[in-house]
N, C-alpha and C positions, 0 to 999 in steps of 0.2 A: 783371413778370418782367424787362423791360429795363433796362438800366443806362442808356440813355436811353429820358429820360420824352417829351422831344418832338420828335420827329424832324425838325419843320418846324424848331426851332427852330436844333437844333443843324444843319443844314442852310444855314442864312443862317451860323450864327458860322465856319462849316467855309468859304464862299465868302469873308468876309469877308477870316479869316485866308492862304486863297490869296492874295485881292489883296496882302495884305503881304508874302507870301512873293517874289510875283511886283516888287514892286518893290524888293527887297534885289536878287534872281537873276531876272533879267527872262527869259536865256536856260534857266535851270533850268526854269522853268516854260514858257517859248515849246516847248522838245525835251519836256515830257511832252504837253502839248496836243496837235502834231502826232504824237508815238506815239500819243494814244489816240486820236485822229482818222484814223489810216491805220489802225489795230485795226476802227475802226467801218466801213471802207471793203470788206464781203466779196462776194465773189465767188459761192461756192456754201452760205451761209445765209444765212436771214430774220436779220431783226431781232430778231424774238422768241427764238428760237434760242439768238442769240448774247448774250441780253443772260440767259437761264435758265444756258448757261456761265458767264457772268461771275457771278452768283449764287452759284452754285456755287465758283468758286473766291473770292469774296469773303469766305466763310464760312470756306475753306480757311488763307485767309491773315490771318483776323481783321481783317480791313478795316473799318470804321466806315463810314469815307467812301465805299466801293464799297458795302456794304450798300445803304446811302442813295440812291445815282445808281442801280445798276442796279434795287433796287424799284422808282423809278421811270419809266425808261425800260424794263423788263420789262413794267409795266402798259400804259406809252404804248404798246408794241407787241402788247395783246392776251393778255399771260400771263396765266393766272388762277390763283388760290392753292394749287389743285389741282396744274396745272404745274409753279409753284414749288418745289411739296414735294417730287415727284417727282426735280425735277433735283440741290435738296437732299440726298433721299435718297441721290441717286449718290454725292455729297460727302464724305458720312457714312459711307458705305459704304467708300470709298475711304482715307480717313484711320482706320477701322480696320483694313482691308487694311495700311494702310502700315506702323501699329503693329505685326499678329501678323509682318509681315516683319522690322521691327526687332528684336522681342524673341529670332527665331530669330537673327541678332545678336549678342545677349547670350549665346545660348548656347553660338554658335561663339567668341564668348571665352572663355565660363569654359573651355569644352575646350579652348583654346590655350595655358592658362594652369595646367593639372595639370602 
């Protein structure tokens, strides 16, 4: 079903192409490291927690590359595929929420528009 077949693999070509990215824009990549390093720095959640959020919206925002980091850091901290689905489900839930919000949207245009 995945459009990628190996996740380890694309996983090395995903850090690789970082390294290059990070030596064209060394600061590009130094300001996301520290964002995502103070993101990981919380206060009032676990780990696990925060990394089933991140799931969650890695899904949201069609992320590849968050898919990949946070499955794995979701497991290093204990998620199990159960969890996952659950927090997924929120996701899922939510981005249809957002849709039947938009579509009433569509409708306060067409009624702007008689």
């Amino acid at each position: 079903m995945s459009a990628i077949k190996d996740w380890n693999s694309y996983s090395a070509a995903a850090k690789d192409r970082g390294k290059e990215l990070s030596a064209l824009h060394p600061e590009l990549v130094k300001g996301f490291v520290a964002l995502s390093g103070a993101s990981a720095r919380t206060q009032h959640l676990d780990a696990k927690t925060r990394e089933l959020i991140a799931l969650a919206v890695a899904i949201t925002t069609r992320c590849d590359g968050c898919i990949d980091a946070h499955v794995r850091k979701a497991q290093a901290a204990g998620a199990t595929r159960a969890e996952m689905a659950e927090a997924l489900g929120v996701a899922i839930a939510l981005n249809a929420g957002a849709a039947f919000t938009y579509a009433l949207h569509v409708l306060d245009a067409a009624d702007a528009g008689k």
